[in-house]
N, C-alpha and C positions, 0 to 999 in steps of 0.2 A: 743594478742595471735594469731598464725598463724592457729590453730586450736580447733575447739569450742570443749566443752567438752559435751559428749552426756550422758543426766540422762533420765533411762527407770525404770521401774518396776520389778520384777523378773520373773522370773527365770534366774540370772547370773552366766553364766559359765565363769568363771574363770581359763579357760585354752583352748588351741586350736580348743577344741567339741565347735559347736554348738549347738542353739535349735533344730535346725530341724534334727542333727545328735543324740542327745537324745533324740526327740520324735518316729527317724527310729529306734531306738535301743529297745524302747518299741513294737513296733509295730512285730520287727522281735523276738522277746520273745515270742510273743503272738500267732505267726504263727503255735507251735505246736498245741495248743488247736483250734486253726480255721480251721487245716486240721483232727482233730480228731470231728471238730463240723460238719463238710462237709462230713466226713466219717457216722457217726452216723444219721444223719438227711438230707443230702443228698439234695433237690429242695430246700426245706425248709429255711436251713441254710443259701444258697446260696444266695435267694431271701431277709432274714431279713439284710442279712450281707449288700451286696451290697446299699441296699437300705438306710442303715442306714450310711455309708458311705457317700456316694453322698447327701442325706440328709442334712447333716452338715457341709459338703463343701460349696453345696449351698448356706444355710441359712446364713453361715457367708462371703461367700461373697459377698450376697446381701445387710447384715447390714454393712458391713466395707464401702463398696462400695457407696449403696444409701439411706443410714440411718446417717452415723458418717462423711459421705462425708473424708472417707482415705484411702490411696493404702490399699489394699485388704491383711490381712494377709497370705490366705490357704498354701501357700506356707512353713510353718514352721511345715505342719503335723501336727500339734498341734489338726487339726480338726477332721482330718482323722483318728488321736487317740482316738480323744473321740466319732466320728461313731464307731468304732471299737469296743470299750468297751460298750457303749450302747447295740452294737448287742448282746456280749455275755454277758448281763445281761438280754434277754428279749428269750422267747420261740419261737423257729423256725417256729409255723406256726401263730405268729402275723401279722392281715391285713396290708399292706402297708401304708395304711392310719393311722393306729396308729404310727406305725412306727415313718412316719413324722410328726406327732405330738410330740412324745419324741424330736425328733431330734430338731423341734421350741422350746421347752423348755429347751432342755438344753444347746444349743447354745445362742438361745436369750435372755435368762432369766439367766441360771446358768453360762455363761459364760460372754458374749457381754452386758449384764445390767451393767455390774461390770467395765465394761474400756476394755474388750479381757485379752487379755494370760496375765496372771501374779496380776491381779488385782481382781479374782473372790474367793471370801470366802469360797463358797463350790464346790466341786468335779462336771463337768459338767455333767457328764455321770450319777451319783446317783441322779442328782437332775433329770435330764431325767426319770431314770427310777423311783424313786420313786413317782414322779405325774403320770407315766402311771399306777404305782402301786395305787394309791388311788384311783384315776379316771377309770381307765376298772380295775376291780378287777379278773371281768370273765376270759377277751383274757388272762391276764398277770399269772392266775394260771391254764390257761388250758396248762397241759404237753406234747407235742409227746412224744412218747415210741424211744428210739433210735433204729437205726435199722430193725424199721418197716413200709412201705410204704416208702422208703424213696424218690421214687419221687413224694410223695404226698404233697401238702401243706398245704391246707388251711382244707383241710378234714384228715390230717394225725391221727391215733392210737393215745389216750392221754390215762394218767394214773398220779395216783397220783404221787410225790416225795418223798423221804424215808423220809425227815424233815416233810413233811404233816401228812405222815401215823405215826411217833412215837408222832406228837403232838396229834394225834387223837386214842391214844391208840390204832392203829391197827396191830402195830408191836412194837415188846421191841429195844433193843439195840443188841441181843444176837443175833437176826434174819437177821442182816444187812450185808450183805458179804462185807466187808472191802474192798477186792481186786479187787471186781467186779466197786465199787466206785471208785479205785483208778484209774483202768484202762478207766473210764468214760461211762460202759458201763449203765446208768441208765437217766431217765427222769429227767427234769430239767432246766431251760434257759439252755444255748449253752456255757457258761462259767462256772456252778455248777460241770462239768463231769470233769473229767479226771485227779485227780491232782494230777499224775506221769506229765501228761503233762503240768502243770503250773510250777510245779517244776524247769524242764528241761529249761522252760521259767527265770525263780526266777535264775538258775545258769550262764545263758546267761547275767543278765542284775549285777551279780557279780562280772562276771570276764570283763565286759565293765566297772566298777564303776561307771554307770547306774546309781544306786543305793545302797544306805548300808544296812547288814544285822537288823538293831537296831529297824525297827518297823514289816517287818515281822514276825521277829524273837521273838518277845514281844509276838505279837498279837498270836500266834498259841501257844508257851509256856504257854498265860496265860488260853488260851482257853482250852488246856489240862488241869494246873494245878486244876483250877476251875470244873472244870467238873469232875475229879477226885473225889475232894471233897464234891460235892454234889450227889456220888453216881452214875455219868454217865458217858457212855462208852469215853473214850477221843477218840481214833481212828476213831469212827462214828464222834465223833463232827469235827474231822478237816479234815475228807475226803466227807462230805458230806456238800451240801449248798454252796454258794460263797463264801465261809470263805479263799480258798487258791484265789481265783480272787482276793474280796477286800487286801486281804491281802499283799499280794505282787503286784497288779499294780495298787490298787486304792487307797488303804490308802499312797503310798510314792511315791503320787502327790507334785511335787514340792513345788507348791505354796500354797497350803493346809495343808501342815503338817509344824510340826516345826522344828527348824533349826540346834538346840545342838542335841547331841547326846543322853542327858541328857531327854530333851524336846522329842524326838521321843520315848525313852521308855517310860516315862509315857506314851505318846500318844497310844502308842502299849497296854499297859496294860488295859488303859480303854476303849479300844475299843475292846480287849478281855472279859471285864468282862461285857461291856453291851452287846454286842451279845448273850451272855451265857443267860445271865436273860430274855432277850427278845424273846428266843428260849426256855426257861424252863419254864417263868412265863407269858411273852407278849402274846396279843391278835394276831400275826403271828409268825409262824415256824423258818420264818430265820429272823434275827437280823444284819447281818453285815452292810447294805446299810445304815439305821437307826442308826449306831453306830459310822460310819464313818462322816457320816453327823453330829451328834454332838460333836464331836470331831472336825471335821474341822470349828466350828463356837468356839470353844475354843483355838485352835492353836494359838490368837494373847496373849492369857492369858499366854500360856505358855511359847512362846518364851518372852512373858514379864520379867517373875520371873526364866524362865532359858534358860540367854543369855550364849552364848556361851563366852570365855574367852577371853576380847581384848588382840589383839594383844601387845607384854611388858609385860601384866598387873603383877606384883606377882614378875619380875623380881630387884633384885638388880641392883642400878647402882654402874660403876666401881669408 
């Protein structure tokens, strides 16, 4: 053969896009909530975002480089993606130093442990944030108040989050301005706000075929239905918390989720019903980070038992 045939890992695009052309396509989704996170918290945002960025550029190009001794991947965005998402999972006036602490975790560990892009079991940016979450409980639940001091940092206005305060009975559901949530004017990490403007993201990465509507679309349905049923406001539950972030750009991670149509609903559905329980019953407020991670350690179980349909298969021959 005149030419060798090349076998890689996924994420295979099977048609003209690129990786790096659908990791820019994420990234440019994402762009309204990081000019509404820039707006809202102002030095702040500025200084987590950047840092968390460069972070993870870094760190994986020091392990591709002088750890795995191979050309350096940074170049497919891939990394830049998931500094980007790390930032808007962590509160704007996080020290720098914790920062790049997420960022060695979830590059080194949730990503580059695994083999790089396409090899890593769980979501890199959740596992990032969820060890900052265990590990500094204090930085990672102290909130800026959006809008106030905003070229302040490290000493900015904090206040609780509305998931904090109904988990601590200090507000009902009745109390929670819908709109004021939706427009992102409230405390919170830097991706919990705004989810007119995640949405506007979620339509972008639709009409790119980005992504399909079949685990968003699960995961916020089931979130409503459930929540309905046990009595609680659905519209607080799906404009409040990272519910529209994980949602739409973290649970339909490529390599993380599953691959049938079939396999992403469930996956959507149980990752709406443990959010719900882990925010109604669990020992923390928000549930989605937690939900998506065990879901992306079940994803090989699913796409096990629901593979998608080979190609012929069911077909008559002539």
């Amino acid at each position: 053969m005149s030419q060798l045939i090349t076998i890689s890992p996924s994420p295979h695009a099977h048609t003209p896009v690129t990786v790096r052309r659908l990791m820019l396509n994420v990234i440019v989704a994402l762009l309204p909530a990081v000019a509404l996170a820039l707006y809202c918290f102002g030095l702040g945002a500025a200084v987590v975002i950047a840092t968390s960025i460069a972070g993870c550029v870094v760190v994986e190009y020091l392990i591709s480089r002088y750890m795995l001794g191979e050309k350096p991947s940074i170049g497919n965005l891939s990394a830049v993606l998931t500094g980007l998402l790390l930032a808007l999972n962590l509160p704007s006036n996080l020290p720098i130093w914790t920062v790049l602490i997420g960022c060695v975790i979830a590059i080194g560990i949730g990503k580059m442990t695994f083999g790089g892009l396409g090899c890593n079991i769980f979501n890199p940016a959740l596992v990032g944030r969820v060890f900052l979450l265990l590990s500094f409980p204090v930085q990672m639940t102290t909130w800026p108040l959006p809008m106030e001091n905003r070229m302040a940092y490290l000493d900015a206005t904090t206040g609780a989050t509305t998931l904090g305060q109904l988990k601590m009975d200090q507000i009902s559901g009745a109390d929670v301005d819908i709109l004021t949530h939706a427009l992102g004017f409230t405390g919170g990490s830097m991706g919990e706000m705004g989810a007119i403007a995640l949405l506007i993201g979620f339509i972008y990465l639709l009409c790119t075929r980005t992504i399909t509507w079949h685990i968003p679309v699960s995961i916020l349905a089931t979130v409503a239905l459930f929540s309905l049923c046990i009595g609680v406001n659905p519209g607080v539950q799906l404009v409040t918390g990272g519910l529209m972030l994980g949602a739409i750009f973290m649970a339909t991670d490529y390599v993380t989720s599953p691959m049938s149509h079939s396999g992403m609903i469930l996956y959507g559905v149980m990752i709406g019903i443990i959010t719900v329980v882990i925010r109604q019953w669990g020992a923390y407020p928000e549930g989605v980070s937690f939900a998506i991670l065990i879901m992306n350690g079940l994803t090989p179980l699913i796409n096990r038992y629901l593979k998608p349909r080979k190609f012929g298969e069911g077909r008559v021959a002539a």
